[in-house]
C-alpha positions in Angstrom: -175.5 -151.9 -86.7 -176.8 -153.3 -90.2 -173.6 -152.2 -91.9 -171.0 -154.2 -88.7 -173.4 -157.1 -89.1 -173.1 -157.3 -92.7 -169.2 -156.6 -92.7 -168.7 -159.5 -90.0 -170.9 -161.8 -92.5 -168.6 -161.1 -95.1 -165.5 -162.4 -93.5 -163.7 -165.7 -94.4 -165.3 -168.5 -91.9 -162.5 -169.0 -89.8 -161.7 -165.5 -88.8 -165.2 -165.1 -88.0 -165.2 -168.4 -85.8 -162.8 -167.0 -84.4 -163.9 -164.0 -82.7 -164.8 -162.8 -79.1 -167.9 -161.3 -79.5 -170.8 -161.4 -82.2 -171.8 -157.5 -81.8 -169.0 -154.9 -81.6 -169.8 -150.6 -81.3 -167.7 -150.3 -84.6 -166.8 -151.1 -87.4 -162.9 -150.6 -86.5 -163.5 -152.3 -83.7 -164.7 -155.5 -85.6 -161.8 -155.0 -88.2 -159.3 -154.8 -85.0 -160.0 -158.3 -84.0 -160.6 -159.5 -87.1 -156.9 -158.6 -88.2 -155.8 -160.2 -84.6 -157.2 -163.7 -85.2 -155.9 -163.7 -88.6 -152.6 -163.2 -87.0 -153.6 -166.0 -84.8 -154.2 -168.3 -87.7 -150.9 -167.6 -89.5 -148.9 -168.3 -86.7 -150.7 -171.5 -86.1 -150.3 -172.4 -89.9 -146.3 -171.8 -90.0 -144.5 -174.5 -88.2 -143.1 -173.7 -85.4 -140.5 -176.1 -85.7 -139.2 -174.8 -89.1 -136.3 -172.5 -88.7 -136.6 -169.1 -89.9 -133.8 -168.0 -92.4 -132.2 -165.0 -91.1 -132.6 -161.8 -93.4 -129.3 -160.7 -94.8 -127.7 -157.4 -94.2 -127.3 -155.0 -96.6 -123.9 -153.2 -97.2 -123.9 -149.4 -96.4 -121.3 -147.3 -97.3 -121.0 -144.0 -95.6 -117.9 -143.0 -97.1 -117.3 -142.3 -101.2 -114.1 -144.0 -101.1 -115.6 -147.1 -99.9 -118.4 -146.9 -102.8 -117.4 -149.1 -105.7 -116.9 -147.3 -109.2 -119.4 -149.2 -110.7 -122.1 -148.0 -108.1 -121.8 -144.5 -110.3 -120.7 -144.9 -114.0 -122.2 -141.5 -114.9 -119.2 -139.8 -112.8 -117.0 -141.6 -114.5 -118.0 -140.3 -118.0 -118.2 -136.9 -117.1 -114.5 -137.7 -115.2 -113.4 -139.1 -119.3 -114.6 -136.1 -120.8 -112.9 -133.5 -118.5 -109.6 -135.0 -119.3 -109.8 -135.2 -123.2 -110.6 -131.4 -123.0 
């Protein structure tokens, strides 16, 4: 009990403000909703108003003949070398 008490002491002021309860059965179980209201607090710090930039999409290529060469310039060596020989 020592070791949950000492571990909720050692949390920043707000999160601890912030919780449910004052005794939990575990560790984990303090950690749990620790992690929650710090969840809490980052949504409240973002503005909701601000629009979020969409993330881009990355190309994928299934098919070699849509890769570019210069995705592979070691084929393209070994293709040089095979010719002069």
């Amino acid at each position: 009990m020592y070791l949950i008490q000492l571990a909720r002491d050692g949390l920043k002021e707000d999160i601890r403000e912030g919780l449910e309860s004052t005794e939990f059965a575990t560790l984990g179980a303090l950690f749990q909703e620790a992690s929650e209201v710090e969840e809490i607090l980052e949504m409240k710090k973002t503005s909701p108003t601000r629009p979020r930039g969409r993330k881009r999409k990355t190309m994928r290529f299934g098919d070699p003949e849509d890769e570019h060469p210069w995705d592979n310039p070691e084929e393209e060596d070994e293709e040089e070398s095979e010719e002069e020989e």
